[in-house]
DOLOVEX-826279 format. One record per atom (N, C-alpha, C, O): residue in three letters; atom name; x, z, y negated. Coordinates in Angstrom, 3 decimals, padded with zeros to 6 digits. Layout:
N
<ALA CA <X Z Y>>,
...
This chain:
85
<UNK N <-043.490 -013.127 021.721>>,
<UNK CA <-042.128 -012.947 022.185>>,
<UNK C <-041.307 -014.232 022.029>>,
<UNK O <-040.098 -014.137 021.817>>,
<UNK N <-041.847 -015.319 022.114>>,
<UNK CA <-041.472 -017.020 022.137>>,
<UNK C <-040.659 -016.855 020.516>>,
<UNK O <-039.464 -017.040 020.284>>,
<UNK N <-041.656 -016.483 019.621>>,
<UNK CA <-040.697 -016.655 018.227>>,
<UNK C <-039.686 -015.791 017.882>>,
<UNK O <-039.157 -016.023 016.796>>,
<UNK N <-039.258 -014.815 018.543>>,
<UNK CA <-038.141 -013.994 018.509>>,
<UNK C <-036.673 -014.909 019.399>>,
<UNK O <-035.514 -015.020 018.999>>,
<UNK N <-037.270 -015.413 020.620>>,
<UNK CA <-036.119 -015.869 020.296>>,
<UNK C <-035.947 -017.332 019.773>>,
<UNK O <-034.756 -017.636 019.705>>,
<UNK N <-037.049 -018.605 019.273>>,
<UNK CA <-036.739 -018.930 018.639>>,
<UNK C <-036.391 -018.827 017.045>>,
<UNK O <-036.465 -019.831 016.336>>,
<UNK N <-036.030 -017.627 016.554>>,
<UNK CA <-035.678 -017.259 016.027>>,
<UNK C <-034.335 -017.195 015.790>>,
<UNK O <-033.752 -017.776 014.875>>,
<UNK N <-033.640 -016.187 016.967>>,
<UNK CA <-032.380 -015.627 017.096>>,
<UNK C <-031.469 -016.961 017.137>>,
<UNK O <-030.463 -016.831 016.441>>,
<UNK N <-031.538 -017.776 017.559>>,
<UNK CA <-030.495 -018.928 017.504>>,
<UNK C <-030.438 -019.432 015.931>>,
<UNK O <-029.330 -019.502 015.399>>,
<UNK N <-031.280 -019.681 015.398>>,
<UNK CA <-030.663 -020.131 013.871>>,
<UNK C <-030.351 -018.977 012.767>>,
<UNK O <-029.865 -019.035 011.638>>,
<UNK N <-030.763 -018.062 013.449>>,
<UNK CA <-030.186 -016.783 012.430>>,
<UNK C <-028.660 -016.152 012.860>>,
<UNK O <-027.860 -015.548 012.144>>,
<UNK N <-028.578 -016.453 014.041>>,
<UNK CA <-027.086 -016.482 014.165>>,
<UNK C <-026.470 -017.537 014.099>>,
<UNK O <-025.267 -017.305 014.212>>,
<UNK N <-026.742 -018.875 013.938>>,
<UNK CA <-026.392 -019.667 013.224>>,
<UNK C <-025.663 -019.681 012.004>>,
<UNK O <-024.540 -020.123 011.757>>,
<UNK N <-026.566 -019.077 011.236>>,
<UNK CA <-026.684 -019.035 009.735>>,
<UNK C <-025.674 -017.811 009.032>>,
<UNK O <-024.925 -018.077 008.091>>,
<UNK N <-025.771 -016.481 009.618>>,
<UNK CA <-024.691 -015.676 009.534>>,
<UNK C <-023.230 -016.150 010.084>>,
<UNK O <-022.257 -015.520 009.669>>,
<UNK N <-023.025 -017.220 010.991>>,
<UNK CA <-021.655 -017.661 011.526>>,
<UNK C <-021.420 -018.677 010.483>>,
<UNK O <-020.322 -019.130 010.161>>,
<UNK N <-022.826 -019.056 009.881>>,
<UNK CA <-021.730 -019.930 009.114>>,
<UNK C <-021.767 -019.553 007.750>>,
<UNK O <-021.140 -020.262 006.962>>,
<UNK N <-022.326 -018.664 007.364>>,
<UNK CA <-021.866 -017.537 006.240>>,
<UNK C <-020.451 -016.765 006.254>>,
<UNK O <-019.706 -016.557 005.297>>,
<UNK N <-020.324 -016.480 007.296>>,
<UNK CA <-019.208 -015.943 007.781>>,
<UNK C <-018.176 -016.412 007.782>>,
<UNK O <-017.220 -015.644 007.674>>,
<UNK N <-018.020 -017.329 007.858>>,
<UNK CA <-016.790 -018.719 008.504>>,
<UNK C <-016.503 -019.469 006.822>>,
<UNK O <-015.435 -019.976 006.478>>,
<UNK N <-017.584 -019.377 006.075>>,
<UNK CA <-017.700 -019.885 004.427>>,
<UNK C <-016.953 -018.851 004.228>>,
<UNK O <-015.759 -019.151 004.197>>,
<UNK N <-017.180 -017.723 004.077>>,
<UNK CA <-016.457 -016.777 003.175>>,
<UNK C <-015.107 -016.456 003.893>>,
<UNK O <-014.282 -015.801 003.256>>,
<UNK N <-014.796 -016.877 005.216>>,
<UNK CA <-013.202 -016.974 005.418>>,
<UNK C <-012.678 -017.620 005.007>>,
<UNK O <-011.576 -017.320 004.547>>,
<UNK N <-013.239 -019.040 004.934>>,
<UNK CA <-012.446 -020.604 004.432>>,
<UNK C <-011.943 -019.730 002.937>>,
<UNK O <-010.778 -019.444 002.664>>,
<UNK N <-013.206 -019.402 002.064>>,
<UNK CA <-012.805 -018.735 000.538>>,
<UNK C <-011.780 -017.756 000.593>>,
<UNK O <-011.047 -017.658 -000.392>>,
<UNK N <-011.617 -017.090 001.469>>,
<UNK CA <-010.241 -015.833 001.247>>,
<UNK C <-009.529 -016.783 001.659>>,
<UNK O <-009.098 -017.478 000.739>>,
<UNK N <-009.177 -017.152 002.855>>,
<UNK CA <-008.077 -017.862 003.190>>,
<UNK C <-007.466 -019.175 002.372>>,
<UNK O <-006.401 -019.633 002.786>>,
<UNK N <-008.009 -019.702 001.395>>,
<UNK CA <-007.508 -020.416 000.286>>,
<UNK C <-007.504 -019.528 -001.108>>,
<UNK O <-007.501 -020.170 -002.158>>,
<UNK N <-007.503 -018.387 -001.159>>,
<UNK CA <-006.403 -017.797 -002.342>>,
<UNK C <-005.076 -016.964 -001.755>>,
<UNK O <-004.251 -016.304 -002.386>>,
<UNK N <-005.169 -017.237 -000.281>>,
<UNK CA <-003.514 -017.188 -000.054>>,
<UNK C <-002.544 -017.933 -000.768>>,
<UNK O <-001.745 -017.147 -001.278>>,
<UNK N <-002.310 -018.949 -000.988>>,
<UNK CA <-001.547 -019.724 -001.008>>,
<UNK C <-001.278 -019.214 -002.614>>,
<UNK O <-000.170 -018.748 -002.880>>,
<UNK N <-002.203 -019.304 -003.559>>,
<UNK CA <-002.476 -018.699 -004.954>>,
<UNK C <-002.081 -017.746 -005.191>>,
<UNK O <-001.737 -017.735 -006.373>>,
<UNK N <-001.837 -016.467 -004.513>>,
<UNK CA <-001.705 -015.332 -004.795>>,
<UNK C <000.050 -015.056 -004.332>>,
<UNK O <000.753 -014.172 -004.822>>,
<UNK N <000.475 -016.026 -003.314>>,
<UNK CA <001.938 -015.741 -002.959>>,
<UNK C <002.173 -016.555 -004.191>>,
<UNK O <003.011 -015.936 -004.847>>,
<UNK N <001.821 -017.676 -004.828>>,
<UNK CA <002.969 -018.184 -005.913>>,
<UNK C <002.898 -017.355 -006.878>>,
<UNK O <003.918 -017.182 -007.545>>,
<UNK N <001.548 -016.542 -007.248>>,
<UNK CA <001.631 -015.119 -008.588>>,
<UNK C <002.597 -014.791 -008.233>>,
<UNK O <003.555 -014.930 -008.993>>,
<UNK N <002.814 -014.147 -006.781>>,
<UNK CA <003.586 -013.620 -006.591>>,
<UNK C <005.080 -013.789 -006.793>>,
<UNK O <005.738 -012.960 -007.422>>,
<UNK N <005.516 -014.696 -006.340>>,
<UNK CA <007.019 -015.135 -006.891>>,
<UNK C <007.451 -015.618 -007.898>>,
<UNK O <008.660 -015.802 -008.038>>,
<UNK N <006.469 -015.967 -008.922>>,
<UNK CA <006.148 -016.428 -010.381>>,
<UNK C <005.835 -015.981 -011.454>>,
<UNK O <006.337 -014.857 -011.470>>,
<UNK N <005.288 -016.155 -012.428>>,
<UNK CA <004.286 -015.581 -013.529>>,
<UNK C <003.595 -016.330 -013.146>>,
<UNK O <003.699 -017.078 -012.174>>,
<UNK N <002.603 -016.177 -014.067>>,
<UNK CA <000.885 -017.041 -013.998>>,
<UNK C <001.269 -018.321 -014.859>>,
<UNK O <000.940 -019.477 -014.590>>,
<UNK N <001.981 -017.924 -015.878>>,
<UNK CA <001.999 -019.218 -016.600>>,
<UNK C <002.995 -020.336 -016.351>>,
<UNK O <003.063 -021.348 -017.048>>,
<UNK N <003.715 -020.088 -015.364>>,
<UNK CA <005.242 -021.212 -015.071>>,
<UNK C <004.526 -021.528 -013.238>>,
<UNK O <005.295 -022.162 -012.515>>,
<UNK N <003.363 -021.162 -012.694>>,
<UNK CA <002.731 -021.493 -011.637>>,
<UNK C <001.936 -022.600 -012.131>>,
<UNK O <001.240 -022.475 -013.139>>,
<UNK N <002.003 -023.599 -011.517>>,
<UNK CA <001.701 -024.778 -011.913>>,
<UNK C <002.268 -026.124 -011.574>>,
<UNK O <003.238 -026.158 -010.817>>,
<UNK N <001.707 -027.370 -012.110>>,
<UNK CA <002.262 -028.557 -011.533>>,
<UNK C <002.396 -029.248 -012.644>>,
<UNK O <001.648 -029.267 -013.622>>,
<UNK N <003.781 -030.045 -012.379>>,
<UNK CA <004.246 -031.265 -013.612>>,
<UNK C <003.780 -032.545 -013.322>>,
<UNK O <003.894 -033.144 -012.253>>,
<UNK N <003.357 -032.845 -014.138>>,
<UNK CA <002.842 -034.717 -013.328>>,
<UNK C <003.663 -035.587 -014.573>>,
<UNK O <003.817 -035.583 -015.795>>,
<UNK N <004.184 -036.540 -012.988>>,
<UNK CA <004.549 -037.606 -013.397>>,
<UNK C <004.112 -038.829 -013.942>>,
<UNK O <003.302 -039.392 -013.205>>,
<UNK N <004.428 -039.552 -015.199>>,
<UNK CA <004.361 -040.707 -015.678>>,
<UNK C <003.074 -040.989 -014.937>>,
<UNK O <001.949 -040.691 -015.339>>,
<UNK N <003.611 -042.068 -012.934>>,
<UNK CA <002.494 -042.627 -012.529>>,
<UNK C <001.190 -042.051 -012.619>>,
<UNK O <000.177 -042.574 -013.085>>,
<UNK N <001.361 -040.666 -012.009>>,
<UNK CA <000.291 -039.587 -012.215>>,
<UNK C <-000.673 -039.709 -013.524>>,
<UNK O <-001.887 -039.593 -013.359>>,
<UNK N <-000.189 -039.919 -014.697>>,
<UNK CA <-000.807 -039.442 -015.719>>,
<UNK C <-001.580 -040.977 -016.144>>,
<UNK O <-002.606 -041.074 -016.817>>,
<UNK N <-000.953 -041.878 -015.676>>,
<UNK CA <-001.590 -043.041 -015.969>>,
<UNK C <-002.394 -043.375 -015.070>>,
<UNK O <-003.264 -044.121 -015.519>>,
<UNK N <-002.513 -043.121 -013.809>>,
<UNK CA <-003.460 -042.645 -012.488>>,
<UNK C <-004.670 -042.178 -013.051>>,
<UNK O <-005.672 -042.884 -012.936>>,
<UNK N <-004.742 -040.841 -013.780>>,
<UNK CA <-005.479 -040.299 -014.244>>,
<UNK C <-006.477 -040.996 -015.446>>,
<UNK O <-007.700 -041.113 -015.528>>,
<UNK N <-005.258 -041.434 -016.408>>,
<UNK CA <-005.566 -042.103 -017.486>>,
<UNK C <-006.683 -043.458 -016.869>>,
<UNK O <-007.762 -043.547 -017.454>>,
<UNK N <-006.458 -044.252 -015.960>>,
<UNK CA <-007.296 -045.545 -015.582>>,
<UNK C <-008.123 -044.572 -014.460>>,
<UNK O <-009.068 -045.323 -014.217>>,
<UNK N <-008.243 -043.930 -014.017>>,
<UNK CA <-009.344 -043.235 -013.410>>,
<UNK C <-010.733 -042.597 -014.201>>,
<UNK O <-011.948 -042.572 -014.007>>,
<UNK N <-009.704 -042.077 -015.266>>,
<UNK CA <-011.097 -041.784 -016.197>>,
<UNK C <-012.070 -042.570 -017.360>>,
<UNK O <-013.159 -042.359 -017.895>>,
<UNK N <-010.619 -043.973 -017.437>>,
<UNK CA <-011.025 -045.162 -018.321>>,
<UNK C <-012.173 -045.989 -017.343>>,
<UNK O <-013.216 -046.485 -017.769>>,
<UNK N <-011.829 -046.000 -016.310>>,
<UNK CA <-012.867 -046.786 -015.212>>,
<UNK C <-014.132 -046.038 -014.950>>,
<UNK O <-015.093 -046.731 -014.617>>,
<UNK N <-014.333 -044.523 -015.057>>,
<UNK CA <-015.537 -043.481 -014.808>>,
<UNK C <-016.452 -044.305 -015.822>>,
<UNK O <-017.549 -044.775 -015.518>>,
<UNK N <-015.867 -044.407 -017.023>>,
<UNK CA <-016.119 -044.417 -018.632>>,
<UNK C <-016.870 -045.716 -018.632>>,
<UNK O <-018.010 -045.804 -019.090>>,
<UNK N <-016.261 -046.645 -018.151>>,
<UNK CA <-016.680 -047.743 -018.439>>,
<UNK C <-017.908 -048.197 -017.425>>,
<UNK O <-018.792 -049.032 -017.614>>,
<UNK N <-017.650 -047.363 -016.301>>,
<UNK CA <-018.817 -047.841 -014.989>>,
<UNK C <-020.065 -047.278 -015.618>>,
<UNK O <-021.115 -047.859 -015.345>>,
<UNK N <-020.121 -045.938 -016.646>>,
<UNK CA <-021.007 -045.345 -017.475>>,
<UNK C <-021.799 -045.834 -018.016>>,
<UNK O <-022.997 -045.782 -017.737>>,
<UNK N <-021.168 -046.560 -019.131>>,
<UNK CA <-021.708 -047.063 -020.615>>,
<UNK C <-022.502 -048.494 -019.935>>,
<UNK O <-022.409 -049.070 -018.851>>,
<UNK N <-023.085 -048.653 -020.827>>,
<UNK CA <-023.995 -049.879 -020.460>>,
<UNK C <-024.083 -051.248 -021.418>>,
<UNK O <-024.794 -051.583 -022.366>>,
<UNK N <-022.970 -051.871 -020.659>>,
<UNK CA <-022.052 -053.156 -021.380>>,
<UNK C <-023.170 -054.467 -021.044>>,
<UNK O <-022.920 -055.515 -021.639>>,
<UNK N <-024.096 -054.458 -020.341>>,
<UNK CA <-024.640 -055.776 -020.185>>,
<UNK C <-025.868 -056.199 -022.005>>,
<UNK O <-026.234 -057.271 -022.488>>,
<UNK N <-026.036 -055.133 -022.325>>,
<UNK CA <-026.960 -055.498 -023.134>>,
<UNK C <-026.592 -055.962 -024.502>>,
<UNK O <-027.258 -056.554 -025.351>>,
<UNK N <-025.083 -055.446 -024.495>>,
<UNK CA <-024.391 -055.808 -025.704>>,
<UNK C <-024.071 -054.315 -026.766>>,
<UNK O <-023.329 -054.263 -027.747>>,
<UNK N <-024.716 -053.461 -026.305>>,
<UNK CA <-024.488 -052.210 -026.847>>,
<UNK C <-024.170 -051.503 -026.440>>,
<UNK O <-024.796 -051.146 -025.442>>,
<UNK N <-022.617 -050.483 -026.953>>,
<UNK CA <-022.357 -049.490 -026.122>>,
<UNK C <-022.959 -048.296 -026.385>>,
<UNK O <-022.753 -047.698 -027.441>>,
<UNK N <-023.728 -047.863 -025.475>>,
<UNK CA <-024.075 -046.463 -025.792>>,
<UNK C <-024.660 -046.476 -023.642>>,
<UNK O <-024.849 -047.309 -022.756>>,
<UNK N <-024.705 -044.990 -023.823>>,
<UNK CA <-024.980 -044.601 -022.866>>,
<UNK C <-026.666 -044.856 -022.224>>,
<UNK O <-027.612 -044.551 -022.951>>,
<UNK N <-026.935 -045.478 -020.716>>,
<UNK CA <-028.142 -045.494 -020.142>>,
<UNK C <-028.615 -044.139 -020.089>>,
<UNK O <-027.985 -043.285 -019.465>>,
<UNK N <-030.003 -043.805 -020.884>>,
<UNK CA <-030.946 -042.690 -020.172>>,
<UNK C <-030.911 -042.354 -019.187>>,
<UNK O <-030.760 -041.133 -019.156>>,
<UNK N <-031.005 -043.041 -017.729>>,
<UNK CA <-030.976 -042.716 -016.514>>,
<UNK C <-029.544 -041.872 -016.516>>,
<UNK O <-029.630 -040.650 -016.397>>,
<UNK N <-028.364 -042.418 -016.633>>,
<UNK CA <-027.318 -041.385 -016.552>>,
<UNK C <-027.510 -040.264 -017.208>>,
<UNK O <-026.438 -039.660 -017.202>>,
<UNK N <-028.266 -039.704 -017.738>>,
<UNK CA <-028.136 -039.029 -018.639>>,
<UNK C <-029.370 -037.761 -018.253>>,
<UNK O <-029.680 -036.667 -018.724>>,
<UNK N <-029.740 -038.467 -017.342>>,
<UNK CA <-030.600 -037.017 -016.468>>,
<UNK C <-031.941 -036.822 -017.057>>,
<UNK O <-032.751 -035.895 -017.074>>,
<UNK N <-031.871 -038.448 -017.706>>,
<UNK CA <-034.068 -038.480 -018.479>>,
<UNK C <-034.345 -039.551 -017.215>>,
<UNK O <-033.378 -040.002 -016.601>>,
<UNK N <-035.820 -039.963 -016.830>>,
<UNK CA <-035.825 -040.997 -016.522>>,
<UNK C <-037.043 -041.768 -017.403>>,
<UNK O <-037.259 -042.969 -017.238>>,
């Protein structure tokens, strides 16, 4: 009888937070579905600015470079990044 109800507490656990996951997921294609709505699909969207794009631009130049493996004198990519070990 002891493992029934240690049981019942993490299985209702686990359904509340199954539950509560798949609200968060509906409740963020609200916001998505009212701009279809007052829009087309293709003019829904965002313009980025200049700073933005150069934001982006040194965000992904810096990913790039933290990557490659500059101490040895050769650029090419470390094995370890690369999901061998």
């Amino acid at each position: 009888m002891w493992f029934v109800y240690a049981a019942v507490g993490p299985a209702i656990w686990a359904f509340l937070n199954h539950l509560d996951t798949g609200a968060f997921l509906v409740a963020s294609y609200i916001p998505y579905l009212a701009a279809l709505e007052s829009a087309e699909a293709s003019v829904v969207g965002e313009t980025l600015r200049p700073t933005q794009i150069v934001g982006g631009l040194l965000t992904s130049t810096g990913a790039a470079l933290l990557t490659l493996d500059l101490r040895k004198g050769t650029r090419r990519l470390p094995w370890r990044s690369c999901g061998r070990v």
